[in-house]
LUMVO-524421 format. One record per residue (C-alpha): residue in one letter; x, y, z. Coordinates in steps of 0.5 Angstrom, whole numbers, padded with zeros to 4 digits, always signed. Last residue first. Example, Ala and Ser with C-alpha at 12.3 -4.5 7.8 and 13.67 -1.06 7.14 Angstrom:
BEGIN
S+0027-0002+0014
A+0025-0009+0016
REM end
This chain:
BEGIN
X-0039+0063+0016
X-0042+0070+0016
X-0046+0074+0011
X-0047+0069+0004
X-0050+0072-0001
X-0056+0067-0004
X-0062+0068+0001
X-0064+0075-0002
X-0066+0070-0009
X-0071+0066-0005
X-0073+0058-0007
X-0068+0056-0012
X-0064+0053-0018
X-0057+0056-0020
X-0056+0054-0028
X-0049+0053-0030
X-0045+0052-0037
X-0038+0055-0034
X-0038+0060-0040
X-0045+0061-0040
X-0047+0063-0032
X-0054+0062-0029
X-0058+0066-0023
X-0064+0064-0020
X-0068+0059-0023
X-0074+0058-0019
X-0076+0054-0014
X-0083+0054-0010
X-0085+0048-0008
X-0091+0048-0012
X-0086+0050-0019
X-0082+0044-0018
X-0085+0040-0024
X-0084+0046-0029
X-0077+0048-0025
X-0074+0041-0027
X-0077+0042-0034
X-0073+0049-0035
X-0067+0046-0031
X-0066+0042-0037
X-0066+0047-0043
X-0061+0051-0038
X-0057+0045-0039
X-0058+0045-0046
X-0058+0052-0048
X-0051+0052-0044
X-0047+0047-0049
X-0048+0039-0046
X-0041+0036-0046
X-0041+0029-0049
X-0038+0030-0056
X-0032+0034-0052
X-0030+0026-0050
X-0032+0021-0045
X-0028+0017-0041
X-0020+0019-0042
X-0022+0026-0043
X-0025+0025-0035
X-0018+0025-0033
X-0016+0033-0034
X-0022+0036-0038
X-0028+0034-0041
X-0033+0039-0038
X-0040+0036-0036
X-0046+0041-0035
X-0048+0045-0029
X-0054+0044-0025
X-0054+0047-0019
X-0059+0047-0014
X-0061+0050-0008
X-0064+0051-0001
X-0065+0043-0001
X-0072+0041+0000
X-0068+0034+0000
X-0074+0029-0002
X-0076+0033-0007
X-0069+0035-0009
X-0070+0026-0011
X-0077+0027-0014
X-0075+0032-0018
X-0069+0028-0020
X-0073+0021-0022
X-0078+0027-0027
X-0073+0029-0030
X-0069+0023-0032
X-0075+0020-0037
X-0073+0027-0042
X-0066+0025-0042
X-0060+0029-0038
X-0057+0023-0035
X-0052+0019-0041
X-0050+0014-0043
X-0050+0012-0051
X-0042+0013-0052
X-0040+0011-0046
X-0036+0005-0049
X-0033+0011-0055
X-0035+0014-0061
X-0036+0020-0063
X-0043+0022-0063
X-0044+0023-0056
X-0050+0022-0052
X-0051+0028-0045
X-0048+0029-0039
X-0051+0033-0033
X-0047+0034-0026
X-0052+0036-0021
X-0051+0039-0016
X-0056+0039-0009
X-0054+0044-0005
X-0056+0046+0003
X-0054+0052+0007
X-0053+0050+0014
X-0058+0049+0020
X-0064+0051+0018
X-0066+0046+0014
X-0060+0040+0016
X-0067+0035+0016
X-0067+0035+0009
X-0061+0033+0008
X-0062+0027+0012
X-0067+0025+0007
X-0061+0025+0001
X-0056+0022+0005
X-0060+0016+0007
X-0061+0016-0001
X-0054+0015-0002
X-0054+0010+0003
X-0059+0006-0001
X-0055+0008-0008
X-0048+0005-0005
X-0052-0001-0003
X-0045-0004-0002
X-0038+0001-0003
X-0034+0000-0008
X-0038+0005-0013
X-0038+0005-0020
X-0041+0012-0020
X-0044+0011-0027
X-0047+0004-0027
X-0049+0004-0021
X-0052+0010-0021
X-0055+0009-0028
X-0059+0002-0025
X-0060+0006-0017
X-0064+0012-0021
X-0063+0020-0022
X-0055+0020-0023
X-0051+0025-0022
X-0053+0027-0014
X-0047+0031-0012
X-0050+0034-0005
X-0047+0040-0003
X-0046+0043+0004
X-0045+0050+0006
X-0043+0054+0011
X-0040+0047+0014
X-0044+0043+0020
X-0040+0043+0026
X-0045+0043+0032
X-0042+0036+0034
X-0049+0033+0032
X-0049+0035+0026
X-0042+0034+0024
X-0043+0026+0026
X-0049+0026+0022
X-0045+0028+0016
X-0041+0023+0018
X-0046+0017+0019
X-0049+0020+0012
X-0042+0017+0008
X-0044+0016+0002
X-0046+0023+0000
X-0042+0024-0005
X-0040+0029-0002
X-0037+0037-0003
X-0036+0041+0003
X-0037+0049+0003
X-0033+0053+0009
X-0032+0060+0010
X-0028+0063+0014
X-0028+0067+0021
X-0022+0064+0024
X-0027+0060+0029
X-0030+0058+0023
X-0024+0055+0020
X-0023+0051+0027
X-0030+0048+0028
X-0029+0046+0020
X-0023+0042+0021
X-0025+0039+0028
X-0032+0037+0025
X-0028+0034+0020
X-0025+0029+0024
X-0025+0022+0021
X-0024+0024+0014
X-0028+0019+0010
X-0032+0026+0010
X-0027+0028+0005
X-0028+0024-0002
X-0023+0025-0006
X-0020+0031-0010
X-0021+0038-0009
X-0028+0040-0005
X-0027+0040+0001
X-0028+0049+0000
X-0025+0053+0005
X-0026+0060+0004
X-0023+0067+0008
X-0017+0065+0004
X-0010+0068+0007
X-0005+0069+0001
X-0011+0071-0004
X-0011+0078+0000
X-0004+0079-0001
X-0005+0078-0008
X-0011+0082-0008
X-0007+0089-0004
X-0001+0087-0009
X-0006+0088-0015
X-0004+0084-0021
X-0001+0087-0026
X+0006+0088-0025
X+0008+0081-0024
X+0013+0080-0019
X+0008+0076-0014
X+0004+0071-0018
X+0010+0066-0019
X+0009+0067-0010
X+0001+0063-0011
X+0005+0055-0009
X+0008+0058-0005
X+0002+0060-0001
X-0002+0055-0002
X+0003+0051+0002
X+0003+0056+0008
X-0005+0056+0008
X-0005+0048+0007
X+0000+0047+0013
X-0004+0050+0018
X-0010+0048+0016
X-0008+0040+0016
X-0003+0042+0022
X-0010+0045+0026
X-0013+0038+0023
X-0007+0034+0026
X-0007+0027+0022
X-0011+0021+0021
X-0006+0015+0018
X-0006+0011+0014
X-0013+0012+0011
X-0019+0007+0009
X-0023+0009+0004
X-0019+0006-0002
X-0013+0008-0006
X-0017+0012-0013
X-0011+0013-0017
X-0016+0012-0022
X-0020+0016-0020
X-0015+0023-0023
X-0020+0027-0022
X-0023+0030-0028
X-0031+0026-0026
X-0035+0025-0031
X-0034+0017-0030
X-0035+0017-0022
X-0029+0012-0019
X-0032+0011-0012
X-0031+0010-0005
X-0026+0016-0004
X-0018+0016-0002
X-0014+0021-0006
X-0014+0027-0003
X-0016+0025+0004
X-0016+0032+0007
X-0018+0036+0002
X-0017+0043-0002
X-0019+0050-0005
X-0018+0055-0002
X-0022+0061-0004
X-0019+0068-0003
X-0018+0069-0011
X-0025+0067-0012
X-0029+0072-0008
X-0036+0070-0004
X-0041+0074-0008
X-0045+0067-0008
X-0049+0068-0014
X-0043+0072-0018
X-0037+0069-0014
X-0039+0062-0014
X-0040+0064-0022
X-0031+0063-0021
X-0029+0070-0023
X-0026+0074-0029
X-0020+0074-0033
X-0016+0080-0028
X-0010+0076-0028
X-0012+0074-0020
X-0018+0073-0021
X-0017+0068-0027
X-0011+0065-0023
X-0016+0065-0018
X-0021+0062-0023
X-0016+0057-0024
X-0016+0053-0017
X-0009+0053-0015
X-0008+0046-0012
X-0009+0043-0003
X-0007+0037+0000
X-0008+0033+0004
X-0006+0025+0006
X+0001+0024+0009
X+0001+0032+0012
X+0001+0036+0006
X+0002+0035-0001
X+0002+0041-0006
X-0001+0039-0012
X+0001+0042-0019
X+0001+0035-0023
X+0007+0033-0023
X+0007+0034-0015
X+0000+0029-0015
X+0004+0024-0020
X+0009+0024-0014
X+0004+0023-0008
X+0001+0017-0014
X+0007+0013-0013
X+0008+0014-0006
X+0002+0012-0004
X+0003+0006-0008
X+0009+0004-0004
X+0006+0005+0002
X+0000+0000+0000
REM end
């Protein structure tokens, strides 16, 4: 197993993660390099109104997870498990995350065009997302890292695949909820979960529901997501050619999921074939916007009695926000 590890630490490094401890890690999210260069902010900024560039993007297991998701730009097949070697200090994660982002942002200090005053800004984020790779809820004292962070007055969005409800209920009860939690909810039926998720863990699609009620009692307690990652057919040709979740038949099942979850919002964003997602499915299986917020329009026809409506929607990141309140967007406090 050690050696293993050791093998993907050195394809993560090539890759331009910073390793910290002996299972985080923390990269450089492009729209900070964008917010930095002036080339725009991430669409979290124009719903959210928090800001890219002091947004830190990282994980606390980064390459242990219980699936290998065919739209996911990770590299999954790298996958180690769902069993940590070791479970190290949350403030040393913080600490150690905060001081590697930090060098790993110092190639934009000598330029001329960036805002010294927003580089400074960038070297101490005031947002944490878990959101980088792997899965974080197999982290075994999350609750610790997110206490923390909040008590330092940042922001906190915590991305799951939800198989692992024990430990969203864990942070419930310690009092430790993220600001934010994000559900990713990519496959509307237990045949196409299976097959689209290719989870290691049993009744994956059970436990995925257990996750999907518990959200809806979190009401109140922390802003609630329920994102979906759409994936149409392609022309080209391919193993997963012909699979796809954002066909008529596959509305009906999500509304019946967010149902289930009431959550604050929806996001619903189209696939990107980039990084390892390239090597499963290709350009030909990204939706383009008008498609997407074709999707979300079916969505808010069946959802219209429970009060959402689309809220906001970015092109260039292909994403549409669903909702219920749009004075509910900015977030005020951690």
């Amino acid at each position: 197993m050690y050696s293993d590890i050791e093998k993907v630490r050195k394809k993560l490094e090539k890759q331009h993660y910073s390793l910290v401890g002996e299972t985080s890690a923390v990269q450089i999210c492009r729209w900070t390099k964008n917010s930095l260069n002036g080339k725009g902010v991430c669409w979290k900024e124009k719903f959210y109104g928090i800001k890219s560039h002091r947004c830190c993007q990282f994980s606390p297991s980064v390459m242990w997870c219980e699936n290998k998701c065919l739209h996911c730009w990770r590299p999954i097949e790298m996958n180690l498990g769902t069993k940590l070697p070791c479970v190290d200090e949350p403030n040393k994660i913080i600490d150690g995350v905060i001081e590697a982002r930090k060098k790993l942002l110092m190639g934009f200090k000598g330029n001329k065009k960036i805002s010294a005053k927003k580089f400074e800004e960038a070297c101490n984020p005031n947002m944490f997302t878990f959101s980088l790779s792997g899965e974080p809820t197999i982290y075994p004292r999350l609750g610790e890292i997110i206490s923390e962070l909040r008590k330092r007055n940042c922001i906190t969005f915590l991305v799951t695949n939800g198989l692992n409800s024990e430990a969203i209920e864990k942070l419930e009860k310690e009092n430790c909820l993220p600001t934010q939690l994000t559900l990713s909810t990519n496959a509307p039926n237990k045949k196409l979960f299976e097959l689209w998720h290719r989870s290691t863990k049993k009744n994956a699609w059970e436990e995925f529901n257990k996750t999907i009620l518990l959200m809806k009692k979190l009401n109140g307690k922390c802003r609630r997501v329920v994102r979906l990652t759409l994936v149409k057919k392609g022309k080209d040709k391919g193993k997963y050619k012909d699979v796809s979740n954002m066909e008529d038949e596959h509305v009906s099942e999500y509304v019946s999921l967010i149902k289930k979850a009431e959550p604050d919002f929806v996001h619903v964003k189209g696939f990107m074939s980039v990084g390892y997602a390239r090597e499963r499915m290709g350009y030909d299986k990204m939706p383009w916007h008008y498609e997407v917020r074709a999707f979300a329009e079916k969505l808010i026809l069946e959802l219209k009695k429970e009060g959402y409506n689309i809220l906001g929607e970015e092109k260039r990141s292909c994403v549409v926000l669903i909702g219920k309140n749009k004075k509910d967007l900015n977030i005020k406090k951690a």
